[in-house]
BAMI-88473 format. One record per atom (N, C-alpha, C, O, CB): x, y, z; atom name; residue in three letters. Coordinates in nm, 2 decimals, decimal comma. Glycine has a CB too. Example, Ala and Ser with C-alpha at 12.3 -4.5 7.8 and 13.67 -1.06 7.14 Angstrom:
# residues 2
VEXPA|1,32|-0,57|0,78|N|Ala
VEXPA|1,23|-0,45|0,78|CA|Ala
VEXPA|1,32|-0,33|0,78|C|Ala
VEXPA|1,42|-0,33|0,85|O|Ala
VEXPA|1,13|-0,45|0,90|CB|Ala
VEXPA|1,28|-0,22|0,71|N|Ser
VEXPA|1,37|-0,11|0,71|CA|Ser
VEXPA|1,29|0,00|0,79|C|Ser
VEXPA|1,34|0,11|0,80|O|Ser
VEXPA|1,41|-0,06|0,57|CB|Ser
***
This chain:
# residues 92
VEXPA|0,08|-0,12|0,00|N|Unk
VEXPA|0,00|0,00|0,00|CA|Unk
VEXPA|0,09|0,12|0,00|C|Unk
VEXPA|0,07|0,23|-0,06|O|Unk
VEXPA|-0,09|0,00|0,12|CB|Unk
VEXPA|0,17|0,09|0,06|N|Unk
VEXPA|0,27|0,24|0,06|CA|Unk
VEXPA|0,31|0,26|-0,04|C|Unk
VEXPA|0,33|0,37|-0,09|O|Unk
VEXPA|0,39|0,26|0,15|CB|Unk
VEXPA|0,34|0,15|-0,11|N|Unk
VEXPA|0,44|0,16|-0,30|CA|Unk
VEXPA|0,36|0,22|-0,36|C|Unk
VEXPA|0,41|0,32|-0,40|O|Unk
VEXPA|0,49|0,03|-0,41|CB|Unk
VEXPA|0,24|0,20|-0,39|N|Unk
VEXPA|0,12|0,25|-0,45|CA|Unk
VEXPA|0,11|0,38|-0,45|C|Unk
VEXPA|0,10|0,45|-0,55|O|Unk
VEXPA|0,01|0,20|-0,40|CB|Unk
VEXPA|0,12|0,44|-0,29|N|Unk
VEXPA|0,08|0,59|-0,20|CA|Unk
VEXPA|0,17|0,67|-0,31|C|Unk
VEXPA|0,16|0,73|-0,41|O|Unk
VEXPA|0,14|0,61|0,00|CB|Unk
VEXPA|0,31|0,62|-0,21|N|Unk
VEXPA|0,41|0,65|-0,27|CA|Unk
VEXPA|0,44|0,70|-0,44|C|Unk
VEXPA|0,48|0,81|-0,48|O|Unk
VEXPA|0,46|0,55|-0,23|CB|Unk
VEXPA|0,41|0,58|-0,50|N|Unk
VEXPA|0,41|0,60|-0,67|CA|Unk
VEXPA|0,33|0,72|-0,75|C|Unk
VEXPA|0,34|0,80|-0,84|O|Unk
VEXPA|0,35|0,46|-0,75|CB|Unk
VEXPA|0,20|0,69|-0,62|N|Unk
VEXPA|0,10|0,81|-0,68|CA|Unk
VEXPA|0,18|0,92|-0,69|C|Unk
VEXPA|0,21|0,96|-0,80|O|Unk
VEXPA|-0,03|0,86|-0,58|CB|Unk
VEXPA|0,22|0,97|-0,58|N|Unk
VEXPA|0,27|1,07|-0,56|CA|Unk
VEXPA|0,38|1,13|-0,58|C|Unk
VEXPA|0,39|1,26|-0,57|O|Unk
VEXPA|0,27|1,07|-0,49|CB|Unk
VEXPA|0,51|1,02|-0,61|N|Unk
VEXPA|0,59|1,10|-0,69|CA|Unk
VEXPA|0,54|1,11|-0,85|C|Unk
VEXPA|0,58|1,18|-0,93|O|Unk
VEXPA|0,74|1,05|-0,68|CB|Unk
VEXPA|0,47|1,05|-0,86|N|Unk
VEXPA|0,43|1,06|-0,99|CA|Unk
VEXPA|0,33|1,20|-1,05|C|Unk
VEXPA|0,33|1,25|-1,17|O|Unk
VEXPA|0,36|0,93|-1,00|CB|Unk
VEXPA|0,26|1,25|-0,93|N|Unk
VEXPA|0,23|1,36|-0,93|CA|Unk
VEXPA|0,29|1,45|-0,91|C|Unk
VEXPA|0,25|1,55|-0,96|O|Unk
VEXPA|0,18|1,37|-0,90|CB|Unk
VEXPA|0,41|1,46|-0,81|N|Unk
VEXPA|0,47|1,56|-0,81|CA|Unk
VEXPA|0,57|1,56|-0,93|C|Unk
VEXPA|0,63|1,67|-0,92|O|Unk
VEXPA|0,52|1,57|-0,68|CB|Unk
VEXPA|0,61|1,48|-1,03|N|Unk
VEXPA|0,68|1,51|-1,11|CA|Unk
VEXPA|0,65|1,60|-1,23|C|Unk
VEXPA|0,70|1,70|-1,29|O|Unk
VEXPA|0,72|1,40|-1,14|CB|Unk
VEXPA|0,48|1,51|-1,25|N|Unk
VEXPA|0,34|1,59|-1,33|CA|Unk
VEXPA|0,44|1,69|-1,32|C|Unk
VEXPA|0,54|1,70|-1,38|O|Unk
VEXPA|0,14|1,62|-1,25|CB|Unk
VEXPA|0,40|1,76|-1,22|N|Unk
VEXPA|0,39|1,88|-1,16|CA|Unk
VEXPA|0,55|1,99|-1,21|C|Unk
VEXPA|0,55|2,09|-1,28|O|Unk
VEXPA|0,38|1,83|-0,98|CB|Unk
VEXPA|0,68|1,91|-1,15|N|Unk
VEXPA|0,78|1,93|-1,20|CA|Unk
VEXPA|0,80|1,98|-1,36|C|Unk
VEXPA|0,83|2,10|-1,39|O|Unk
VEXPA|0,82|1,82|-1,17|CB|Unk
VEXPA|0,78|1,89|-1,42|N|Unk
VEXPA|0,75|1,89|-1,57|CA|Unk
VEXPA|0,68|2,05|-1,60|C|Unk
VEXPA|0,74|2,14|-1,66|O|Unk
VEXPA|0,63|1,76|-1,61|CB|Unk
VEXPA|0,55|2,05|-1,53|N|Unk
VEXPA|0,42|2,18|-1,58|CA|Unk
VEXPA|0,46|2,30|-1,53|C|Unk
VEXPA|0,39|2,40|-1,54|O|Unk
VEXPA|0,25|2,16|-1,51|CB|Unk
VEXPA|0,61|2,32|-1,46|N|Unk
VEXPA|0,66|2,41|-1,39|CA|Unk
VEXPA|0,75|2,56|-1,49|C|Unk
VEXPA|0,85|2,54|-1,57|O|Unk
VEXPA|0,74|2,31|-1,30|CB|Unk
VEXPA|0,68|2,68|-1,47|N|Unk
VEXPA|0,68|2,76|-1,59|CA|Unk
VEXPA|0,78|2,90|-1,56|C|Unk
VEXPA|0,81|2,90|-1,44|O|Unk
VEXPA|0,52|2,80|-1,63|CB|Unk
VEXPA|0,82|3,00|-1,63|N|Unk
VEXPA|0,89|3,12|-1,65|CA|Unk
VEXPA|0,87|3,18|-1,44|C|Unk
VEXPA|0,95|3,15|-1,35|O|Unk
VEXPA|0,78|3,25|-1,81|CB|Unk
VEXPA|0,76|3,25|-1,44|N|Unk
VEXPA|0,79|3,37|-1,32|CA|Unk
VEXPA|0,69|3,25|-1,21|C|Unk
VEXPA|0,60|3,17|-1,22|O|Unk
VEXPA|0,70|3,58|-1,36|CB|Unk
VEXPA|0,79|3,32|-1,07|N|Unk
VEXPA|0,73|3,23|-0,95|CA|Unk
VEXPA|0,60|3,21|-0,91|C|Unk
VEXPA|0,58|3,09|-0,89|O|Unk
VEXPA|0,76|3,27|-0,84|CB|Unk
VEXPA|0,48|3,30|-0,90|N|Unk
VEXPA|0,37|3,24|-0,91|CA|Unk
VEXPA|0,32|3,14|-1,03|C|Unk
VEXPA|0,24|3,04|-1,01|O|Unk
VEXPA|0,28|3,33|-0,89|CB|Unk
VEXPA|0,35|3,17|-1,15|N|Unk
VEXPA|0,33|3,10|-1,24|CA|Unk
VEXPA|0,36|2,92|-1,20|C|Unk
VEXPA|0,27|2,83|-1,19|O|Unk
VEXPA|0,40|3,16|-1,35|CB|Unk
VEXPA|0,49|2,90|-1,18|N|Unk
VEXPA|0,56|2,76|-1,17|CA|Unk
VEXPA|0,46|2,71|-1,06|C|Unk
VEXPA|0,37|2,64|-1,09|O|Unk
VEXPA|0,76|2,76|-1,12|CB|Unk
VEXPA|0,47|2,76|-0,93|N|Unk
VEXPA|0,38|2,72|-0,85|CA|Unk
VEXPA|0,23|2,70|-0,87|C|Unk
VEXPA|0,18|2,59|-0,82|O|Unk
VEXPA|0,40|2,81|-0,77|CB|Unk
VEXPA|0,13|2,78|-0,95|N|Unk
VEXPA|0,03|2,74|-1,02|CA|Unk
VEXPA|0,03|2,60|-1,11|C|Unk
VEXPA|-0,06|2,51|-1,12|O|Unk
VEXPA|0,01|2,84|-1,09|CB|Unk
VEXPA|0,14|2,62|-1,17|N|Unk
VEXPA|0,17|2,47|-1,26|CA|Unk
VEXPA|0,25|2,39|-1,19|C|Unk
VEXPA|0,28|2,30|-1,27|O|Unk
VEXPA|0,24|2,47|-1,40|CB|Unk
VEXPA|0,29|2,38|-1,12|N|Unk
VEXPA|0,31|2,30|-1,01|CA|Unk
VEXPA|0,17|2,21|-0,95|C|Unk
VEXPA|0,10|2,10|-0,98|O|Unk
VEXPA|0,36|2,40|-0,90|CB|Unk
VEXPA|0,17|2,30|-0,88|N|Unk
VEXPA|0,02|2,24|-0,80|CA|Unk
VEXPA|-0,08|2,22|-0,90|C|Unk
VEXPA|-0,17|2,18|-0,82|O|Unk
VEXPA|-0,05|2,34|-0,69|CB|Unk
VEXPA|-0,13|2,21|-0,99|N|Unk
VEXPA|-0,22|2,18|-1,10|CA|Unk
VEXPA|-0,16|2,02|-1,13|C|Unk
VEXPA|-0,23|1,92|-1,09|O|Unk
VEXPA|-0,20|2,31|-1,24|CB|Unk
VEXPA|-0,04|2,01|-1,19|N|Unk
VEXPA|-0,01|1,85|-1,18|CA|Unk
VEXPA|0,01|1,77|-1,05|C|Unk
VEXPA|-0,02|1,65|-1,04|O|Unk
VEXPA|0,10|1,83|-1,24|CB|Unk
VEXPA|0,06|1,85|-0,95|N|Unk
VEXPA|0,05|1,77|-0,82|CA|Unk
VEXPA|-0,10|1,71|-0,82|C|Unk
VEXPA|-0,11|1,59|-0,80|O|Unk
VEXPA|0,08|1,86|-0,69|CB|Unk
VEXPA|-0,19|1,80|-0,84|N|Unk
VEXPA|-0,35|1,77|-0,79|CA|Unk
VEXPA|-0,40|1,67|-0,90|C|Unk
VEXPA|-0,51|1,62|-0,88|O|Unk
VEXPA|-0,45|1,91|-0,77|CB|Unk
VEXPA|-0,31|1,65|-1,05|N|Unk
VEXPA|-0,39|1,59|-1,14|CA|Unk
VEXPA|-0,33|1,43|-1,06|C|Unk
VEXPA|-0,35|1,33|-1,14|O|Unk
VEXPA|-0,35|1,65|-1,34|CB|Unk
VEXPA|-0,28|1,40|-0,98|N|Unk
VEXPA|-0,20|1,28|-0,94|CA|Unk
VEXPA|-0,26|1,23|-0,81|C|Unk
VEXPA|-0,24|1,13|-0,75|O|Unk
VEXPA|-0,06|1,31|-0,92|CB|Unk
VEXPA|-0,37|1,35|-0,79|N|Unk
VEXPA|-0,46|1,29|-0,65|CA|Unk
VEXPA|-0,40|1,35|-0,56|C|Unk
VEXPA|-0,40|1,27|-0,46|O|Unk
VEXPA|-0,46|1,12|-0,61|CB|Unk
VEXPA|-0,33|1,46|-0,53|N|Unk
VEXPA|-0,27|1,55|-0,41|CA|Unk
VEXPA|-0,43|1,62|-0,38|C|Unk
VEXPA|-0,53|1,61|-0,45|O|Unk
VEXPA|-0,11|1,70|-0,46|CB|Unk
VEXPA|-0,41|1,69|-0,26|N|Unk
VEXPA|-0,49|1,80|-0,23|CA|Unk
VEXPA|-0,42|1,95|-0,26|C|Unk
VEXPA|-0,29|1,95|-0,25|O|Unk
VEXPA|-0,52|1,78|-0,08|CB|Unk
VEXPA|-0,46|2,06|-0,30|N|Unk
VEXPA|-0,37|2,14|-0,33|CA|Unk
VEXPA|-0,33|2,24|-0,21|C|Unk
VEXPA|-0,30|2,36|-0,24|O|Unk
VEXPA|-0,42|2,21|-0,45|CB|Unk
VEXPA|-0,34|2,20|-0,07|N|Unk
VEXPA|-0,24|2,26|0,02|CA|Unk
VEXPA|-0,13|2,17|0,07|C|Unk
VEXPA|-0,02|2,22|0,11|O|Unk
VEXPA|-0,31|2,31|0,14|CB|Unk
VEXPA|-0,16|2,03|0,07|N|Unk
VEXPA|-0,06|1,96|0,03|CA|Unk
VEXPA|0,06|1,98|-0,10|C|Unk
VEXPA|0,18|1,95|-0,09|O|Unk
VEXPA|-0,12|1,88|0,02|CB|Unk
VEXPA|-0,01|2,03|-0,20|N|Unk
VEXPA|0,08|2,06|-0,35|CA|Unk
VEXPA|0,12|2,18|-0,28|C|Unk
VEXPA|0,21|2,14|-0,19|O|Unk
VEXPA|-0,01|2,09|-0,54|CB|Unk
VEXPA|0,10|2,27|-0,27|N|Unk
VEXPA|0,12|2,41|-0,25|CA|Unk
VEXPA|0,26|2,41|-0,16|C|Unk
VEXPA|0,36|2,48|-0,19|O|Unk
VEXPA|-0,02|2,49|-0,18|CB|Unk
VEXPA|0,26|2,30|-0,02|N|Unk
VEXPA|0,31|2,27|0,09|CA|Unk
VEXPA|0,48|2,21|0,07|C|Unk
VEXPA|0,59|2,22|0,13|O|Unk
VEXPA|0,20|2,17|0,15|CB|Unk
VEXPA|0,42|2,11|-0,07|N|Unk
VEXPA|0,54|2,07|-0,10|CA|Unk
VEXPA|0,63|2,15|-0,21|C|Unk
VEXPA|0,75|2,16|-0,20|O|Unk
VEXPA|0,52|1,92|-0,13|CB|Unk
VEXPA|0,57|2,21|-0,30|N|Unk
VEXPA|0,65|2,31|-0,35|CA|Unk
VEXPA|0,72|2,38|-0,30|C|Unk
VEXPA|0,84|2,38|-0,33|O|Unk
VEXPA|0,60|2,38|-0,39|CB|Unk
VEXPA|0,68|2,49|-0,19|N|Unk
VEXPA|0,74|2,58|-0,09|CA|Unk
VEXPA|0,85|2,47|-0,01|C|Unk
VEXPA|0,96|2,52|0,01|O|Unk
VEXPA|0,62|2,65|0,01|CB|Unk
VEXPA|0,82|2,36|0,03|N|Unk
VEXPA|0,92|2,30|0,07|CA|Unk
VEXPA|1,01|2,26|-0,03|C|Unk
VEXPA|1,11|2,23|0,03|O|Unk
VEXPA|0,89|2,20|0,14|CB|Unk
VEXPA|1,02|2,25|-0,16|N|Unk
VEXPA|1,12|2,22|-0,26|CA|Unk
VEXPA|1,20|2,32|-0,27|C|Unk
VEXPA|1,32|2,31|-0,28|O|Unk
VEXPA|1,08|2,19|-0,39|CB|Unk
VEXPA|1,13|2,47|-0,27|N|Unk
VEXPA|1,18|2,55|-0,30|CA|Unk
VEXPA|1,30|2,61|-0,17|C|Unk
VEXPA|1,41|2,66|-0,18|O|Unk
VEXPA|1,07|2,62|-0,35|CB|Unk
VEXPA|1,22|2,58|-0,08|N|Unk
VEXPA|1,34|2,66|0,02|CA|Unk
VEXPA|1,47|2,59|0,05|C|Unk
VEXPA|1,57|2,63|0,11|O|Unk
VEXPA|1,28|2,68|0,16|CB|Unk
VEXPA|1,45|2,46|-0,02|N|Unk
VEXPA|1,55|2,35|0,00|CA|Unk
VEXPA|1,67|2,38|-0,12|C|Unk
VEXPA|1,79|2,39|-0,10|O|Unk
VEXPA|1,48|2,18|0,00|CB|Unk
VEXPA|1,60|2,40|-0,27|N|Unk
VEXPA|1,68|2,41|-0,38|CA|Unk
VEXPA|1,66|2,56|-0,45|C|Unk
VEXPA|1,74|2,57|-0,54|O|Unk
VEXPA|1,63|2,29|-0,48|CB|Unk
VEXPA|1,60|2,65|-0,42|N|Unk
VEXPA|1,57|2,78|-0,43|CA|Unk
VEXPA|1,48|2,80|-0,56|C|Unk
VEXPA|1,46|2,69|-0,62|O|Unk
VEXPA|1,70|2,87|-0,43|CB|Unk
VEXPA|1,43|2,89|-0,60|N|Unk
VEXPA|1,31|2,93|-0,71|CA|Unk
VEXPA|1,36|2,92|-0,85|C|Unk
VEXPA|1,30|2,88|-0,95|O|Unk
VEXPA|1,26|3,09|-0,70|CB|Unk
VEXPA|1,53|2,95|-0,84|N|Unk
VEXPA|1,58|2,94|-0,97|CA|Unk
VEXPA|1,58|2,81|-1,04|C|Unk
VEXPA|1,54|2,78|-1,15|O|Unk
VEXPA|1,70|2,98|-0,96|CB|Unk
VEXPA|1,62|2,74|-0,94|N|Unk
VEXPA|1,63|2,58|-0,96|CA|Unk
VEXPA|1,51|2,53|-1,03|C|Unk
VEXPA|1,48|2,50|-1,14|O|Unk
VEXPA|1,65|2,50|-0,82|CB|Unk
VEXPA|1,46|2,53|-0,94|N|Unk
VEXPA|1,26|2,50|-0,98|CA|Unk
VEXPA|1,21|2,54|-1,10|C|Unk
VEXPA|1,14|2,48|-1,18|O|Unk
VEXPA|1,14|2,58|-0,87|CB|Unk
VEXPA|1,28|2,73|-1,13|N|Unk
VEXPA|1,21|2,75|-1,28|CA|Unk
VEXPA|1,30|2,69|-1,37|C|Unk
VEXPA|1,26|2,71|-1,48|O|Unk
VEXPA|1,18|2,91|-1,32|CB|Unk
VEXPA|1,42|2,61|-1,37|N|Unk
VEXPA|1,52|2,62|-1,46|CA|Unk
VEXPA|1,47|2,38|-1,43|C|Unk
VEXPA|1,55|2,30|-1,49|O|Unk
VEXPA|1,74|2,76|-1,40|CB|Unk
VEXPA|1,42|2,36|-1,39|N|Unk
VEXPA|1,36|2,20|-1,36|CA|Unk
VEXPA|1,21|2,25|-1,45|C|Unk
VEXPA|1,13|2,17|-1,51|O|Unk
VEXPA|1,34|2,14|-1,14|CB|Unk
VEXPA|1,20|2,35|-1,44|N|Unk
VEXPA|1,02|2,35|-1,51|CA|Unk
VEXPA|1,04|2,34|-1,65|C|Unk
VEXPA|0,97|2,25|-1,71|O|Unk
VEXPA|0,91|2,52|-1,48|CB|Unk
VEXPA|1,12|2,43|-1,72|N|Unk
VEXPA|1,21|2,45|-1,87|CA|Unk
VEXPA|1,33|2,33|-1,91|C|Unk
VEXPA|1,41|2,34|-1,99|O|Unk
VEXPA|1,30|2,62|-1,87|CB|Unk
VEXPA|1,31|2,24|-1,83|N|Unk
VEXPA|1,38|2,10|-1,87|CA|Unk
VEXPA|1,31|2,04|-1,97|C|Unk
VEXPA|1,18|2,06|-1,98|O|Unk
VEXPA|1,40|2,00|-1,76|CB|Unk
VEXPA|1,41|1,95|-2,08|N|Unk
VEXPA|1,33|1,90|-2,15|CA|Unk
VEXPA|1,30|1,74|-2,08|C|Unk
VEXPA|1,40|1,71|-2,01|O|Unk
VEXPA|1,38|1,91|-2,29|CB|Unk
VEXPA|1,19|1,63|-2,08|N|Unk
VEXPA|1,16|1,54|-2,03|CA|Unk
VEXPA|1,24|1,45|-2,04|C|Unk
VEXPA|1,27|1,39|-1,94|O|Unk
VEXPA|1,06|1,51|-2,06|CB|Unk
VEXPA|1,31|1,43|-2,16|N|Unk
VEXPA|1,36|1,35|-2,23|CA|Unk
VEXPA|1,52|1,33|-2,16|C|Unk
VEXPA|1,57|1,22|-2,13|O|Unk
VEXPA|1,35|1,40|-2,38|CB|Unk
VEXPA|1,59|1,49|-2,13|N|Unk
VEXPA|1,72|1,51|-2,05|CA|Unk
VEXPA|1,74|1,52|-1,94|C|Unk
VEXPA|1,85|1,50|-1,88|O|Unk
VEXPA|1,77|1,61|-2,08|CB|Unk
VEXPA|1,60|1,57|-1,86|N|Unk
VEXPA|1,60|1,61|-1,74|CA|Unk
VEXPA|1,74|1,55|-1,61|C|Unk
VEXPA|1,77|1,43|-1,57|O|Unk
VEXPA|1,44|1,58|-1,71|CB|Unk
VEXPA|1,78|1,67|-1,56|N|Unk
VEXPA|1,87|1,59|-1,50|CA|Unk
VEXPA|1,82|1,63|-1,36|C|Unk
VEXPA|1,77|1,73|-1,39|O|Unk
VEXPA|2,02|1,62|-1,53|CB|Unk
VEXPA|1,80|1,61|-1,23|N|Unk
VEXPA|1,72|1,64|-1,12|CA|Unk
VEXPA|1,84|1,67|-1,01|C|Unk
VEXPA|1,89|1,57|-1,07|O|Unk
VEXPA|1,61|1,51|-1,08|CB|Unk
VEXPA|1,92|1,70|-0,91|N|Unk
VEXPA|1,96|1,73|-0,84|CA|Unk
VEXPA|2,02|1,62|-0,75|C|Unk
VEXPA|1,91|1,57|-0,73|O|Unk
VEXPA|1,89|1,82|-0,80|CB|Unk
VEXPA|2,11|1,52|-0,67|N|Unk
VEXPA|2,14|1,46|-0,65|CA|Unk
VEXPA|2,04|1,45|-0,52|C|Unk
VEXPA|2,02|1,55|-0,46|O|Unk
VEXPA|2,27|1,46|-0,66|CB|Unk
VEXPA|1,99|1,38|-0,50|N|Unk
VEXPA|1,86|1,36|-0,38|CA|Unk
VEXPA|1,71|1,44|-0,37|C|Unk
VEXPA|1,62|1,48|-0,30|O|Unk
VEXPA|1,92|1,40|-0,23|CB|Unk
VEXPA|1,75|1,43|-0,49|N|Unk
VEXPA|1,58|1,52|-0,52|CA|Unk
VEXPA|1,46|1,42|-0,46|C|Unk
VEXPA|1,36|1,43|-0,38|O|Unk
VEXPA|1,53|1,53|-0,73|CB|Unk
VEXPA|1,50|1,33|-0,54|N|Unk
VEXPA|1,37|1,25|-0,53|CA|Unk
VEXPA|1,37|1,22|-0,36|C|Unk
VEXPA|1,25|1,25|-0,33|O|Unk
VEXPA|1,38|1,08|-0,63|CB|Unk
VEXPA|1,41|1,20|-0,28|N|Unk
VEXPA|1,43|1,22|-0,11|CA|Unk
VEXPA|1,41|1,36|-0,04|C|Unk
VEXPA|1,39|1,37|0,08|O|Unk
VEXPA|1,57|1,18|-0,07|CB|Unk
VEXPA|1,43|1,46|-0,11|N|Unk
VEXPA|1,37|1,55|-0,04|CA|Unk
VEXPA|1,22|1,61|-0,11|C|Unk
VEXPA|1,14|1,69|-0,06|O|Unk
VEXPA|1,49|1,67|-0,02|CB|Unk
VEXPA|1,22|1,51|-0,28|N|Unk
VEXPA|1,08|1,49|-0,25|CA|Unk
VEXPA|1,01|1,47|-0,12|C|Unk
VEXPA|0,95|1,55|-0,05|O|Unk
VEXPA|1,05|1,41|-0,31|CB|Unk
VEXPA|1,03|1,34|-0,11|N|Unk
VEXPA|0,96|1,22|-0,04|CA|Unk
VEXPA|0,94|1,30|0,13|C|Unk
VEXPA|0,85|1,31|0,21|O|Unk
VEXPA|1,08|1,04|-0,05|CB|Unk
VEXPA|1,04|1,32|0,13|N|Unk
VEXPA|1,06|1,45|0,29|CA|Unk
VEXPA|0,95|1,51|0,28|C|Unk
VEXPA|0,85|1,49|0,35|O|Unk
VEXPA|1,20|1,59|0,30|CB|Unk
VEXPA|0,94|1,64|0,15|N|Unk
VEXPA|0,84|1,72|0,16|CA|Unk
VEXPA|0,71|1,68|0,20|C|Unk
VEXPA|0,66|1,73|0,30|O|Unk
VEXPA|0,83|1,76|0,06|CB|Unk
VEXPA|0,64|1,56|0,11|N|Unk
VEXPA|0,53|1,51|0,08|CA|Unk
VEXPA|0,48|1,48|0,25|C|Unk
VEXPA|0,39|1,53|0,30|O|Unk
VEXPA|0,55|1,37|-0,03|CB|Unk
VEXPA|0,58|1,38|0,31|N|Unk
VEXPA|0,57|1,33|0,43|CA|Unk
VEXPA|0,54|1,42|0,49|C|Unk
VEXPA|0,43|1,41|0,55|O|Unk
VEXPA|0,67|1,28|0,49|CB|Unk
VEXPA|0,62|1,58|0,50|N|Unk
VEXPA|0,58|1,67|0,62|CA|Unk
VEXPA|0,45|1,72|0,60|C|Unk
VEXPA|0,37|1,75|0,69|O|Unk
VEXPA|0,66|1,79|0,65|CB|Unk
VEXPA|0,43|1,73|0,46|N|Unk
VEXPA|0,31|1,87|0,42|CA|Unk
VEXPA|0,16|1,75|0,47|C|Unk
VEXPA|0,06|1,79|0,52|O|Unk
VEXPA|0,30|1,95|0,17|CB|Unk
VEXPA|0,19|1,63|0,43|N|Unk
VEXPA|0,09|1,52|0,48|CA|Unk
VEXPA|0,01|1,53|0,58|C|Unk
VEXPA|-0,11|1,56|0,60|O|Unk
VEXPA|0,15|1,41|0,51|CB|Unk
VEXPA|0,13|1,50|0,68|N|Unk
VEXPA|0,13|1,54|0,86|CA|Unk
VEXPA|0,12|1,68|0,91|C|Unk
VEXPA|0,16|1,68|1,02|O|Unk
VEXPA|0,27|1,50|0,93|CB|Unk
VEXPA|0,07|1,80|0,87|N|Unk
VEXPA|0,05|1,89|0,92|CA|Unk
VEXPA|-0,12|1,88|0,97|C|Unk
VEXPA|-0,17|1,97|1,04|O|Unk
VEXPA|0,11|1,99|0,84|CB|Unk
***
């Protein structure tokens, strides 16, 4: 059950990753729009964004949004401070 939880969810937050655009509210809008197409709630999406962001900063995030799918290269423990985020914004 957790692999499942789990899959949902990075799978949505990547959605999300991917839909991520030019100026900061924007990315965050497309952010959370694919987070939520993956079955997030969107203060959860919202929750874990801001937690990506303060961890890897805005630049990062807009310059991961303008990746192409195909090259994308992700940050050495992304996918774990995914999984961090998701966990905290969960549990609040």
């Amino acid at each position: 059950m957790f692999t499942t939880n789990r899959t949902m969810i990075m799978g949505g937050v990547l959605m999300g990753l991917l839909a991520l655009a030019g100026c900061e509210s924007k990315s965050k809008r497309d952010f959370n729009a694919g987070c939520q197409s993956g079955g997030q709630s969107h203060s959860t999406c919202s929750c874990v964004y801001d937690q990506l962001e303060k961890q890897y900063s805005p630049a990062l995030m807009e310059k991961l949004g303008q990746a192409n799918l195909y090259n994308m290269e992700l940050p050495r423990g992304f996918d774990l401070a995914m999984i961090r985020a998701v966990q905290h914004c969960q549990s609040r």
